[in-house]
C-alpha positions in Angstrom: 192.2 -96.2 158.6 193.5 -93.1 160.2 191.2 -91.7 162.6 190.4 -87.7 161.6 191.0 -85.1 163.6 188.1 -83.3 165.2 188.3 -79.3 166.1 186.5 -77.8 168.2 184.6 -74.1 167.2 182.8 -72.1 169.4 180.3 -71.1 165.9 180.1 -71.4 162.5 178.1 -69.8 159.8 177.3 -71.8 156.5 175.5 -70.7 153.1 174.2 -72.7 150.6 173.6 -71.8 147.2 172.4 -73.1 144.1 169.6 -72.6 141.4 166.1 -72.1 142.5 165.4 -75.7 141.6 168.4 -77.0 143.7 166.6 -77.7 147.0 169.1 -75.2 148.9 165.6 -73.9 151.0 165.1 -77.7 152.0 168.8 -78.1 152.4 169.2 -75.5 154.8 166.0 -76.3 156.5 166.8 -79.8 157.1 170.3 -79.3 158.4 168.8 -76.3 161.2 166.3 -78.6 162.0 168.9 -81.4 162.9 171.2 -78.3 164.7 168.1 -77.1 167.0 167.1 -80.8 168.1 171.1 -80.9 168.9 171.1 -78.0 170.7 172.9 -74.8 169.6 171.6 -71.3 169.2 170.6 -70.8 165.7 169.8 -68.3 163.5 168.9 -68.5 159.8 168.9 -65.9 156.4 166.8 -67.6 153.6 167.5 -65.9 150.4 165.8 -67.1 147.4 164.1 -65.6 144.2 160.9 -64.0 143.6 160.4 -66.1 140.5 158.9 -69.8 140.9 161.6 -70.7 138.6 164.2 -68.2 137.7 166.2 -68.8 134.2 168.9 -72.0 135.2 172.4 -71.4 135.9 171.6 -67.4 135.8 172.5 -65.4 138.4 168.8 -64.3 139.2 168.0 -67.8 139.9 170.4 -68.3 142.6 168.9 -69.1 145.4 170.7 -69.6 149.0 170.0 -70.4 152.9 172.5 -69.1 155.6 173.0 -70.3 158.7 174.7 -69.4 162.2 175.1 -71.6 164.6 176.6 -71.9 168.3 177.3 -73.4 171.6 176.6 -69.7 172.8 173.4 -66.7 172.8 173.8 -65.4 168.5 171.8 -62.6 167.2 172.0 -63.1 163.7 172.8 -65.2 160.6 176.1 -63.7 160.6 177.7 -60.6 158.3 179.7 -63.6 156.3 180.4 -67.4 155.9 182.5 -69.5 157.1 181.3 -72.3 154.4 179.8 -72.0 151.4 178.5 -74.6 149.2 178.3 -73.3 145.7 176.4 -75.7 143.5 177.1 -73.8 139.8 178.9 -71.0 138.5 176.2 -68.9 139.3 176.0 -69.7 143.1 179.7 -69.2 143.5 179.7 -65.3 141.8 176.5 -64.2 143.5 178.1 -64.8 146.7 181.9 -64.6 146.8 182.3 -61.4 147.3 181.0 -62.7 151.0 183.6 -64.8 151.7 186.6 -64.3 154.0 190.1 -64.7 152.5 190.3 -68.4 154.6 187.1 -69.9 154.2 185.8 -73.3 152.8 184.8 -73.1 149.7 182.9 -76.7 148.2 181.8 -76.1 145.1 180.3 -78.5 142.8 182.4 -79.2 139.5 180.3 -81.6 137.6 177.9 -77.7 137.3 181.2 -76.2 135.9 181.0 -76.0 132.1 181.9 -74.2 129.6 178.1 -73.3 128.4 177.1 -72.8 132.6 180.5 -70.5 133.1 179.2 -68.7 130.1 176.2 -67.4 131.5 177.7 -66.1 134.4 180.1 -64.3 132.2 183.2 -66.3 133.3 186.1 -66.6 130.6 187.7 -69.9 132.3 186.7 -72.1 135.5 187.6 -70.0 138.6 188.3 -73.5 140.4 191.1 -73.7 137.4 192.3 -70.5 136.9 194.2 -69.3 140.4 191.4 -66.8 141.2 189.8 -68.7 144.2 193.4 -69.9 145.7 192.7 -66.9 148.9 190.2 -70.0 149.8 190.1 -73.2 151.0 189.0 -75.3 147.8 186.9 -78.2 148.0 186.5 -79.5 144.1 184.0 -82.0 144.2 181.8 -83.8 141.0 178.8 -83.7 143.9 176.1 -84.7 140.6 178.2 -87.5 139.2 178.8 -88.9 143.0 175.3 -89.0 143.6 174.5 -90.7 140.2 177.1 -93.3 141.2 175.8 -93.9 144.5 172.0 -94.1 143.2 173.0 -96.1 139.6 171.3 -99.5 141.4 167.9 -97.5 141.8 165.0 -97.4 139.1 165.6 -93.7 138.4 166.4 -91.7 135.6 169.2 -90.1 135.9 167.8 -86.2 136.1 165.9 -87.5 139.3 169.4 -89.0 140.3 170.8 -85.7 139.6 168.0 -84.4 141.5 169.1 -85.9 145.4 172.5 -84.2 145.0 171.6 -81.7 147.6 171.0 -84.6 149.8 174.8 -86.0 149.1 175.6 -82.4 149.8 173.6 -81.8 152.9 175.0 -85.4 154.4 178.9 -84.3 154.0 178.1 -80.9 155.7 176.2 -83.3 158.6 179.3 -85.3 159.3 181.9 -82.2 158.7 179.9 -80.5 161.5 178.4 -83.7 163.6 175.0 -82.9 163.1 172.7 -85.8 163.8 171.2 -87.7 161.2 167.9 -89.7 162.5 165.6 -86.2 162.0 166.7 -86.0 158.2 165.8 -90.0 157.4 162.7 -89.3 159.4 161.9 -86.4 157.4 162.6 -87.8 153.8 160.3 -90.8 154.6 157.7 -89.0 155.8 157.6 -86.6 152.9 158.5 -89.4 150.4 156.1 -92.0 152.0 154.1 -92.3 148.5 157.4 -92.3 146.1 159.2 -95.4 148.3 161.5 -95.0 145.2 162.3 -91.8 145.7 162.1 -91.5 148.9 164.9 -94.6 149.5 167.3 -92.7 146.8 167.3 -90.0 148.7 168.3 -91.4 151.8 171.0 -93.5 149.7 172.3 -89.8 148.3 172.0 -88.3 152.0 174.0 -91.2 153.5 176.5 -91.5 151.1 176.8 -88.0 151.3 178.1 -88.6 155.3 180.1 -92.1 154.1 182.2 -89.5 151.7 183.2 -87.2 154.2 184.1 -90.1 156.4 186.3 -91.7 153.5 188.0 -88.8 151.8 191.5 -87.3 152.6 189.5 -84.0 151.0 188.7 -83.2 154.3 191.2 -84.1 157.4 189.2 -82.2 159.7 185.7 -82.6 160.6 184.5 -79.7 163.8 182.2 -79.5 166.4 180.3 -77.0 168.0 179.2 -77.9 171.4 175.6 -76.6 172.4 174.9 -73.8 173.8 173.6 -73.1 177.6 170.1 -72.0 177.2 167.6 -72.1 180.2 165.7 -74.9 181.1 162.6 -75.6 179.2 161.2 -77.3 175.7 162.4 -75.8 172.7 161.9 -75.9 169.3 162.7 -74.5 166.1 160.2 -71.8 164.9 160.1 -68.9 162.1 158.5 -65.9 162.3 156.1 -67.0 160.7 154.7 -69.7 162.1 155.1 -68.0 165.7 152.6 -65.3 164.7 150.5 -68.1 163.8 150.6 -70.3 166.5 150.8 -66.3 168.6 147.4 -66.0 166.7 146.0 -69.0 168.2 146.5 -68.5 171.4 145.1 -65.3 171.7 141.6 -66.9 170.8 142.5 -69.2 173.7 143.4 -66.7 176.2 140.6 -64.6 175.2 137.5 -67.1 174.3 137.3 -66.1 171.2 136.8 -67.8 167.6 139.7 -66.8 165.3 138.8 -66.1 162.0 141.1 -65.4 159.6 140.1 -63.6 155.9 142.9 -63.8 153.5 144.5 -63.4 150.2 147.8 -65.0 149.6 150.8 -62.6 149.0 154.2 -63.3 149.3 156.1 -63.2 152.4 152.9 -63.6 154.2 150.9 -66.6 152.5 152.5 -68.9 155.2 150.5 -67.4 158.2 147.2 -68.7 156.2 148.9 -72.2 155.6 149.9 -72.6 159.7 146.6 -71.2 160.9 144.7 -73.7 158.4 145.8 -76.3 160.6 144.0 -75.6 163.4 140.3 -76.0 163.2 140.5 -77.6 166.1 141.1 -74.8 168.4 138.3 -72.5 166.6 140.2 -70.8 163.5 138.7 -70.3 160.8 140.7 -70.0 157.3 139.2 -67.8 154.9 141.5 -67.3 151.0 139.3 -65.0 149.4 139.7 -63.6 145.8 141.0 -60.7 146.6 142.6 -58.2 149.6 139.3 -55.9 149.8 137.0 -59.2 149.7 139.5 -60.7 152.7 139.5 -58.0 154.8 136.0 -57.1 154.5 135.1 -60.6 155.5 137.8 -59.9 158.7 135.9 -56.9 159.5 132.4 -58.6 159.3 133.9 -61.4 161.4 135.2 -59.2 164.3 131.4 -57.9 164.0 129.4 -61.2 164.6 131.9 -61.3 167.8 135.0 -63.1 166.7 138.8 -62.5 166.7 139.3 -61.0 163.1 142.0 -60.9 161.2 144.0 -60.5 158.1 147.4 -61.5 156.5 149.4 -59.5 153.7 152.2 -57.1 152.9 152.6 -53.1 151.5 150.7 -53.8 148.4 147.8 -55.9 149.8 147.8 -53.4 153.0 147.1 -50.3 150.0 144.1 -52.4 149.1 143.0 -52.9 152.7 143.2 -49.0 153.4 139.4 -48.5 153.2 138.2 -51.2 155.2 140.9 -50.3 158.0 139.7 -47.1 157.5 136.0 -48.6 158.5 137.6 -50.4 161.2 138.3 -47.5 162.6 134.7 -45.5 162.3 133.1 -49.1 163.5 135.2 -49.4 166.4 135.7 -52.8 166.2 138.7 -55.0 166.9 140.6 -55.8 164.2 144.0 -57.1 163.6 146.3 -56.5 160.4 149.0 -57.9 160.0 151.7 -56.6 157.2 154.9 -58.7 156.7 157.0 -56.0 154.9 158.9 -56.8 151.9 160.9 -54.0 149.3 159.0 -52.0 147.7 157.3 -49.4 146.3 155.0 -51.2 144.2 155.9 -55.2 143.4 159.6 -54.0 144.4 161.0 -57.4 145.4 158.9 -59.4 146.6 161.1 -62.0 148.4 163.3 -59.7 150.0 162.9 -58.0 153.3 162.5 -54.0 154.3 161.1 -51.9 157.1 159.0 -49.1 154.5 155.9 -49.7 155.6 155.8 -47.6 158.4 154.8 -44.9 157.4 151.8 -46.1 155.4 150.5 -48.2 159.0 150.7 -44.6 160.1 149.3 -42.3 157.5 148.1 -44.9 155.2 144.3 -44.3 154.9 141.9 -41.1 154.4 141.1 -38.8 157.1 142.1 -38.7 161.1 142.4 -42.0 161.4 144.6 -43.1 164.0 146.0 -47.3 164.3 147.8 -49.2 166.6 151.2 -50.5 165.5 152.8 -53.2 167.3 156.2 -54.7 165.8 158.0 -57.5 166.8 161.9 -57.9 166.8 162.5 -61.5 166.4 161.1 -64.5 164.9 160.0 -66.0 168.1 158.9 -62.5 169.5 156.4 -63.1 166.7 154.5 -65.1 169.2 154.1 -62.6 171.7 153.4 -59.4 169.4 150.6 -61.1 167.9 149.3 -61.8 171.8 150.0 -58.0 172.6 148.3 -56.7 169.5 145.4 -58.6 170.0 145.2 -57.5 173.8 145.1 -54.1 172.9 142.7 -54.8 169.7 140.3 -56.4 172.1 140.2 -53.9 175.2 140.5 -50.9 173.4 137.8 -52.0 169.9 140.5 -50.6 167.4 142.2 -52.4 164.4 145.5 -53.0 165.3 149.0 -53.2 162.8 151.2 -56.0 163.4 154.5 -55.1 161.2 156.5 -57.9 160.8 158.9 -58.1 157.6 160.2 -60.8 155.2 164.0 -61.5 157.1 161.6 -62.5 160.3 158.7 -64.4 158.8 161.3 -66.9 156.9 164.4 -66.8 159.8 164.6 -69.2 162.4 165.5 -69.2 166.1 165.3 -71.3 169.3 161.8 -70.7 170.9 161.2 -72.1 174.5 158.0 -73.0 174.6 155.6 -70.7 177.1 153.2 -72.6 179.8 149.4 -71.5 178.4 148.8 -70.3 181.6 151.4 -67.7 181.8 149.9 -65.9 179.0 148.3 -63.0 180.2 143.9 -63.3 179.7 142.5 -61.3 177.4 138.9 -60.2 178.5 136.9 -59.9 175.5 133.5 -58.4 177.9 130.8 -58.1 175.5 127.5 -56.2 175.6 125.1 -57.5 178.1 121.8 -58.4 176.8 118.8 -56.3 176.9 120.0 -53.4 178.1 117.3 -50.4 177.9 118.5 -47.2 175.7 121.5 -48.8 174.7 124.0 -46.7 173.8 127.1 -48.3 170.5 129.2 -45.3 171.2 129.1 -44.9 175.1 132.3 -45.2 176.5 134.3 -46.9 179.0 136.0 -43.8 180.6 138.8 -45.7 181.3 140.3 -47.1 177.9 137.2 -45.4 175.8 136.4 -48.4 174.2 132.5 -48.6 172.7 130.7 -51.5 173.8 131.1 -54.8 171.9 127.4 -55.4 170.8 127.0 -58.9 168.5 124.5 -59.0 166.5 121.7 -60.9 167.3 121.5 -60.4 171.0 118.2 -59.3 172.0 118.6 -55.4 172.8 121.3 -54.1 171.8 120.2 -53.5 168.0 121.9 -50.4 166.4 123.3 -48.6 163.1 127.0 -49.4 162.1 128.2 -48.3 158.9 131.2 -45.9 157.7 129.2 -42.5 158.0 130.2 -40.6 161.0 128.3 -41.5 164.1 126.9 -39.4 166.8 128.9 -39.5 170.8 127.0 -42.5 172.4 123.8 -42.9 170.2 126.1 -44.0 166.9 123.2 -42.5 165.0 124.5 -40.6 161.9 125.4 -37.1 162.3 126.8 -34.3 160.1 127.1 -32.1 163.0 130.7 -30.1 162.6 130.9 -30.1 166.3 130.2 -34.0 166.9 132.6 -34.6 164.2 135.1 -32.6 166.1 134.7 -34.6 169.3 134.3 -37.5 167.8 137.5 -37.9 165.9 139.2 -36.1 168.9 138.2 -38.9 171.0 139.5 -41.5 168.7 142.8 -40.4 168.4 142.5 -39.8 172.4 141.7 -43.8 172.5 145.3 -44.7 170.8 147.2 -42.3 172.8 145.7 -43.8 176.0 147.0 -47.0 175.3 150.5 -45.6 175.9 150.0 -45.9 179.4 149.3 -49.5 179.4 151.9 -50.3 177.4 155.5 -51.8 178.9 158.1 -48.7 179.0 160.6 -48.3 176.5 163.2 -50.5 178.2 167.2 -49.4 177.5 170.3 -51.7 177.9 173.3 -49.4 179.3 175.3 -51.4 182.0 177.1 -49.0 183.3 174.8 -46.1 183.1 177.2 -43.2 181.8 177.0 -44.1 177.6 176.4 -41.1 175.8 175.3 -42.6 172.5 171.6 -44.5 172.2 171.2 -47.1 169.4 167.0 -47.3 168.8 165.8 -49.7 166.8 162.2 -51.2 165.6 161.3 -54.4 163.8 163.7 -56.9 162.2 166.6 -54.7 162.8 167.1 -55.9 167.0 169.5 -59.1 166.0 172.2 -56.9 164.1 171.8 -54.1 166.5 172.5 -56.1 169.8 175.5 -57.6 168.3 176.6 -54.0 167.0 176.5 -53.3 170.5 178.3 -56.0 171.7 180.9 -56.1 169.5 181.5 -52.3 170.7 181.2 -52.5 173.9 183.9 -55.4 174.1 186.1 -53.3 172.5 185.6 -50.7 175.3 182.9 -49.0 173.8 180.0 -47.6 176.5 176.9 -47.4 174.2 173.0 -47.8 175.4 170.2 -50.0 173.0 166.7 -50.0 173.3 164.3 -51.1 170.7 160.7 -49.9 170.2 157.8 -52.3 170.3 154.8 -49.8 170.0 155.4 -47.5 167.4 151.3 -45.8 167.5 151.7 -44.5 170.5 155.4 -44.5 171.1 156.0 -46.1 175.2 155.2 -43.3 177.7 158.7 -42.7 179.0 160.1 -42.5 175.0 160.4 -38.9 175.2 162.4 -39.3 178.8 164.6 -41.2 177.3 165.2 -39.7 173.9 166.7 -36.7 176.0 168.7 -38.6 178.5 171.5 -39.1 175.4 173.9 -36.5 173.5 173.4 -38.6 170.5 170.7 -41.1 169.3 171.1 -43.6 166.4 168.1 -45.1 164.9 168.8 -47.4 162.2 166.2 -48.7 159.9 166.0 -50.6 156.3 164.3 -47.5 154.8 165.1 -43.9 154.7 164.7 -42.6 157.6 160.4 -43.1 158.8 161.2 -44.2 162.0 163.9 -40.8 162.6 160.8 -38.8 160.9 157.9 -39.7 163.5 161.0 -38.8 166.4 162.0 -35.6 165.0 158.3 -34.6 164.5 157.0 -35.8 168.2 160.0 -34.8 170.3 162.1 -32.3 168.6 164.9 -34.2 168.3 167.8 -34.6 166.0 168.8 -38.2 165.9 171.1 -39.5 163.7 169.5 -41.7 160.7 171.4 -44.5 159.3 169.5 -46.1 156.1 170.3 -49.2 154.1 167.3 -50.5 151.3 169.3 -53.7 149.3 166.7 -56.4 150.3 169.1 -57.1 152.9 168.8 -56.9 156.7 172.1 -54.8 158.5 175.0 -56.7 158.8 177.0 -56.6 162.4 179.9 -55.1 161.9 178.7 -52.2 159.4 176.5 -51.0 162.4 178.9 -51.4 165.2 181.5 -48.9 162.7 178.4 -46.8 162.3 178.1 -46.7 166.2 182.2 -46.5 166.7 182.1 -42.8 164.6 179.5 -41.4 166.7 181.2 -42.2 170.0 184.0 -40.5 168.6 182.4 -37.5 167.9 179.5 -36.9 170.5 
């Protein structure tokens, strides 16, 4: 047998795309997994519907998982693929109009028929017609060849049918010499009480890799060396789960229980599934029936002396808007976190936006000022959800963690931290019988209240959402103590900017004119923006915002130190708002809302025209 060439790359960016019930999520999952335990940077773009099963072979059911790997530091899944695997008709419209003249195409033909090409309102095959030959065509009956290699299995064949993703998923593993062990260990783990099903799907994944081995369809296999990252333990970790596991060890650091009240609501209902598993370090799981019921019982929780917290996105946050509101008047440390998804209303649930600023803001009646804290990867995740508790903690105000949708379900390398790097959080409760105690006496350095848990002999008092009077927390009506009052809770927030990391900016040489600012989910497209600019002689300066209530001390410094700002955002324009209104300054907005988050090379042409004419 002729031995196949193998080409090297230096990074390659693969879709997959199928129905909803396809597997492409599991797919795509399984083959990052086996690309982060071999060692290249990674970053991921699931994309999938909002419906638990959309109509088959439709385009609204597609469903597809993108991923960019390399042996070198990536920001993002990449603007467009290298690869795609297109399962159905269906699959290969919704996502053609991504792929480069040159690319591989696989698509499966057994999925090709005149009823599924139909649907998708094709007149004749496109792998027949002419109109894919600006590809690289792989035809391949991927159903039929996973049938044949499962016929000596007691299945049916639907669940035959149903391991084709597996067949797929092994001839992209041996195309791309991804390692194999993680996957067989993963199927018969999750198969362990269906032996049957669990051995067929093995059989499908392996002869899956034995195709590619055997075919002249493919001459070629590549590989991707990996890449030099520093020194530590890594693992694979979404968004997600790092605000989870970022959750956690704030209730280490800080000696406090973590209680957790809520409803599940989609992007977010995976932070409740993580933190469920871990009793053991003193979370507590709460689903309640509803957003007001979850938060409420965050709120109460945060009273009797624990870490509360709560999990949703826009439409659940709407609901919450009261009890944040109380939060506020009780003074109490409280942490919500909103993983954005489009909107207004349901929108689309499954797909990612930044439109929620705004409401974190504004969102709830009277003068009541919040913390926002947003992370800008998945792994940062992790550490916002440390920072936002620190600041919920020492300065006894509900904080906003805004994550979104691309984060919480993207992946990335995460080195794992040492435990004792993390800074402390000091939790410093009441002390016990204390004589006149005073709720709403002030530390006169952060102007935190005293955290007073119930129960502790002495330091009994009124709580409640009618305005309190300075230091005795008594109810007051007085027009003057409602004044000073609300006046020193909005003082609180804006203290915090001075204990807060400066806005940091990225500008090697020192003399760009043009600033890119960014917030949130948008840092991965920006950076490469940047770089791909810069390499082509470019001189532009990034910096991207992690406290957005109150901005970093020094923003204001630095908004002036450029002819021309560009803050892009995946809404209209809130972020530009808040800077216009604070510093009087005219930046230049660029908006995109299509579910989507910013491709590359769309920002680094948006960048390109305003060097030109600063």
């Amino acid at each position: 047998m002729t031995t196949k060439q193998v080409k090297q790359l230096d990074r390659v960016i693969i879709r997959f795309a199928g129905d909803s019930g396809d597997g492409m999520q599991l797919t795509g999952d399984r083959f990052t997994a086996e690309t982060a335990e071999f060692g290249n940077d990674i970053s991921t773009l699931p994309n999938y519907p909002a419906e638990i099963r959309a109509p088959a072979g439709t385009i609204p059911g597609v469903s597809s998982f993108q991923l960019h790997f390399a042996d070198h530091d990536i920001m993002t899944p990449g603007d467009a693929p290298n690869v795609l695997v297109a399962m159905n008709p269906a699959a290969l419209k919704a996502n053609i109009g991504d792929l480069p003249k040159g690319a591989d195409l696989i698509v499966n033909t057994d999925e090709f028929s005149k009823r599924n090409l139909v649907k998708v309102g094709y007149a004749t095959s496109p792998v027949e017609d002419g109109s894919l030959d600006d590809y690289r065509v792989h035809a391949l009956p991927l159903t039929s060849m996973t049938v044949k290699a499962l016929e000596d299995f007691d299945l049916s064949k639907k669940d035959a049918e149903r391991a084709k993703n597996m067949f797929a998923l092994g001839l992209l593993s041996w195309l791309y010499h991804r390692p194999v062990e993680g996957t067989i260990g993963f199927l018969e783990k999750k198969f362990a009480k269906k032996p049957e099903i669990m051995k067929a799907n093995v059989a499908a994944f392996q002869a899956g890799w034995s195709f590619g081995e055997t075919t002249e369809d493919f001459a070629t296999s590549y590989e991707v060396k990996p890449a030099t990252l520093e020194p530590g333990l890594y693992r694979q970790i979404t968004g997600n789960t790092a605000l989870a596991w970022g959750l956690v060890a704030a209730g280490d650091r800080s000696g406090l229980d973590v209680f957790l009240g809520s409803y599940p609501i989609t992007p977010a209902s995976d932070i409740l599934h993580e933190l469920s598993k871990f009793k053991n370090f003193g979370v507590r799981t709460f689903q309640a029936e509803d957003e007001i019921a979850a938060i409420g019982a965050a709120l109460g929780a945060s009273f009797g002396g624990a870490l509360g917290l709560t999990t949703t996105s826009g439409p659940g946050v709407a609901l919450k808007a009261e009890t944040i509101g109380l939060a506020v008047s009780v003074e109490l440390p409280l942490l919500i976190v909103n993983v954005q998804r489009s909107g207004p209303s349901t929108g689309m649930p499954t797909k990612t936006e930044q439109a929620d600023l705004l409401q974190a803001m504004f969102g709830r009646n009277g003068e009541s000022p919040v913390p926002i804290v947003a992370p800008l990867s998945p792994a940062d995740c992790f550490y916002a959800a440390i920072e936002a508790a620190r600041i919920a903690v020492k300065y006894r105000t509900p904080v906003f963690i805004l994550s979104d949708g691309y984060l919480a379900n993207g992946s990335e390398p995460w080195k794992l931290p040492e435990v004792a790097d993390l800074p402390v959080i000091e939790a410093d409760f009441a002390a016990p019988n204390q004589e006149d105690f005073q709720p709403f006496k002030r530390d006169p350095e952060t102007l935190a209240r005293p955290w007073a848990v119930p129960g502790t002999a002495g330091l009994e008092h009124r709580i409640g959402g009618l305005e309190k009077a300075d230091g005795s927390g008594n109810i007051s009506y007085d027009p003057a103590n409602h004044d000073l009052m609300t006046r020193l809770r909005q003082a609180k927030v804006d203290g915090i900017a001075n204990d807060v990391e400066p806005l940091r900016v990225e500008d090697p040489d020192g003399d760009a004119r043009v600033l890119v600012l960014g917030w949130g989910g948008t840092y991965g497209a920006i950076s490469a923006a940047v770089r791909r600019v810069r390499r082509a002689g470019g001189k532009v300066a990034q910096a991207h915002v992690r406290h957005l209530n109150p901005f970093p001390a020094n923003m204001g410094e630095v908004l002036k130190s450029y002819d021309k700002v560009i803050v892009p955002e995946i809404n209209l324009g809130q972020l530009a708002t808040l800077l216009r209104s604070k510093y009087l300054i005219d930046v230049v907005s660029y908006n995109r809302v299509r579910g989507l988050p910013f491709k590359a090379e769309e920002l680094a042409d948006v960048i390109r025209d305003v060097i030109h004419s600063a």
